[in-house]
N, C-alpha and C positions, 0 to 999 in steps of 0.2 A: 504494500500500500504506500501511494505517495507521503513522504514523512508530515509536510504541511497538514495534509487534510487530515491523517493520524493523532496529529498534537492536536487539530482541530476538535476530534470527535474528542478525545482525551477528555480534553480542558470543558466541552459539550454537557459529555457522559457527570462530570466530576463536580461543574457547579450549576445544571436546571436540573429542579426538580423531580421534572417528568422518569429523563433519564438517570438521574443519580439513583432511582429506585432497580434500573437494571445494570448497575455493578454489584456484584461478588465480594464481598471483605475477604482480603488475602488473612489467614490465619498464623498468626504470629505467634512466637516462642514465646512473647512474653505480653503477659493479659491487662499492664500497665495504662492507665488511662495516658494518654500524649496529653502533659499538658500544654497550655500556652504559658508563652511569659518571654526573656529575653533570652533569646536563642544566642550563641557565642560561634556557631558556624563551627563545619569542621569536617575531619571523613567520618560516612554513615559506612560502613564496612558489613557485609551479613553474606548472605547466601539464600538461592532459590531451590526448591525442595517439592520433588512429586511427592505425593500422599501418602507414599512408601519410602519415604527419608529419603530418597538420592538424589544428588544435583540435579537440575536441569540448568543446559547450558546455550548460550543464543541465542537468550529472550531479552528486547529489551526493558528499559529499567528509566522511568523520569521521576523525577524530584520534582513537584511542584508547590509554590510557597503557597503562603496560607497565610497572612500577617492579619493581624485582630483590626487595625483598622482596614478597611476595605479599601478607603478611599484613595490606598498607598500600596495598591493589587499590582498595579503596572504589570508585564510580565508575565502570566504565571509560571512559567517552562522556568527554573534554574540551569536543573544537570539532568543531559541523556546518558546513559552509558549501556552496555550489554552483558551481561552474566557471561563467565567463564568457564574452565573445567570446573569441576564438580558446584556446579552454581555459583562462585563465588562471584561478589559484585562491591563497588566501591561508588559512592556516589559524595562529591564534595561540597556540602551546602554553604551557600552563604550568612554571615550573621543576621536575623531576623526578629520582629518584636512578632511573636507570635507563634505559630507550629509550621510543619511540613507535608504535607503527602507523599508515599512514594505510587507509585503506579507500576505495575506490571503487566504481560501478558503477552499475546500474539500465536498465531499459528493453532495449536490446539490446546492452547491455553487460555481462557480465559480475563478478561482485560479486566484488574482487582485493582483496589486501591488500599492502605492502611495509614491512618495518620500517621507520625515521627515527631517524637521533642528530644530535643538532650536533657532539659529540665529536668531531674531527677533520676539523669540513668547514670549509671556505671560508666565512667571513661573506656574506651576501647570494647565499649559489651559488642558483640557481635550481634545484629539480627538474623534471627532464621525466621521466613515467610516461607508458609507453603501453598502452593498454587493450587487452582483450581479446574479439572479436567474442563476442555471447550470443545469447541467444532471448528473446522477451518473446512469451507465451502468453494471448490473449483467445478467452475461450468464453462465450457466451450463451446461456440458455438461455429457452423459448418452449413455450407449454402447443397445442393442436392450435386458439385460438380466436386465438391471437397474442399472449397477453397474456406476460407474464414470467412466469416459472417459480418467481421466490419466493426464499425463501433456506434457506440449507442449508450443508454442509460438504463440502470436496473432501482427496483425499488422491493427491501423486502421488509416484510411484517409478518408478524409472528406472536405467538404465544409461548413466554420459557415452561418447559415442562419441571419436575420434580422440586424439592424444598420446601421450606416452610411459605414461599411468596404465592404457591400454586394454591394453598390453602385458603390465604388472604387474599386473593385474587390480583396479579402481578400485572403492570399497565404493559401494552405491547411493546414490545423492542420492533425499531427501523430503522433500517439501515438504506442509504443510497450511495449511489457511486454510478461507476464508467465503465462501460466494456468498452475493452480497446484490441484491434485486430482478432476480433473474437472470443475474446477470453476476460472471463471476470474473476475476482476470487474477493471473498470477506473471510479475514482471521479473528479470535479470539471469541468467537458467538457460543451461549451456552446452549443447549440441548433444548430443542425448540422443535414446535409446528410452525410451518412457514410459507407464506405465499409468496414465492419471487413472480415481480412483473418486471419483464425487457422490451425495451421499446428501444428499433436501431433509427440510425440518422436518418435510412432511407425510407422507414414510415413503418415497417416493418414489426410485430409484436407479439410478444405469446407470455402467457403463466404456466406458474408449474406449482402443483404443490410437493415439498419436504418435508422430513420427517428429519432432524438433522440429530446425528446420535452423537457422544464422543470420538474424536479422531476425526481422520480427513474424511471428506464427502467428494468426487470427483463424476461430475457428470459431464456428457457429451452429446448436443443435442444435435439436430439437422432440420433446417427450416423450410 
């Protein structure tokens, strides 16, 4: 995914309402309220963790600030960075009056977020976040000679299945975007019913419905 539009949905997903209800809280080692107050900056050091303690490595990683007055937001983006062997990740905040977010996810993991303060932690404590399994969604698309289908715009919506949100009834997740030379993809979507609509430049359009379960989804359509 373009990284512009990425940081776009990020910063989207992270402070409206609508959508802040369909992030994931990444599940951290340590159950510590983040507080606010005067941040001193510095390295956020931890590690990315599947569900069965092992690293995952080459997901990216943003720092996004969070300062108590709003009206001194500027920015949100601080630090991008990417997780290593065995997940490890380093992220260098700036001093701040306020707290942090980090953000995770992409691919078939899920896009979580977890506040961060130093305010009360241990110098050098390491954070361990463990991820959440997702869906990453490949569709191509093929004209009836074989050639690609072009580019165009997709629009999907959906209902998340499983957790406590499917109980309480969860607002729909939607996603938009670009197919380009025939080929679309969306990363980090949780397990979902879903209606994709494509519509190409040349007028051209169809739906499909999914059923999108964890791990990759790869479909190949022909118009």
């Amino acid at each position: 995914m373009n990284q512009r539009l990425r940081l776009t949905l990020i910063v989207a997903v992270f402070f409206a309402l609508p959508a802040l209800l369909t992030l994931t809280l990444i599940s951290g080692d340590q159950k510590r309220e983040a507080l606010r107050g005067d941040q001193p900056g510095g390295p956020i050091r931890g590690r990315l963790l599947a569900p069965d303690g092992k690293g995952v490595a080459g997901i990216e990683i943003d720092l996004l600030l969070d300062p108590t007055d709003s009206s001194k937001s500027g920015e949100p983006q601080a630090v991008r960075a990417q997780s290593g062997p065995e997940g490890r990740f380093e992220l260098v905040a700036p001093p701040l009056e306020g707290r942090y977010t980090i953000v995770a996810g992409g691919g078939i993991w899920q896009h979580s977020a977890e506040a961060f303060s130093f305010v009360g932690r241990k110098p050098g404590e390491e954070l361990a976040l463990t991820l959440v399994p997702g869906c990453e969604l490949e569709v191509s698309f093929t004209r009836a000679d074989g050639r690609p289908a072009g580019t165009g715009s997709f629009d999907l919506e959906g209902r998340v299945r499983g957790g406590w949100f499917e109980f309480i009834g969860r607002p729909p997740l939607h996603r938009q975007g670009r197919v380009e030379q025939g080929l679309m993809m969306i990363d980090g979507l949780p397990p979902m019913q879903a209606q994709l609509s494509v519509r190409f430049d040349t007028g051209e359009s169809l739906q499909l419905k999914l059923e999108l379960e964890p791990g990759r989804t790869v479909k190949a359509l022909k118009l």
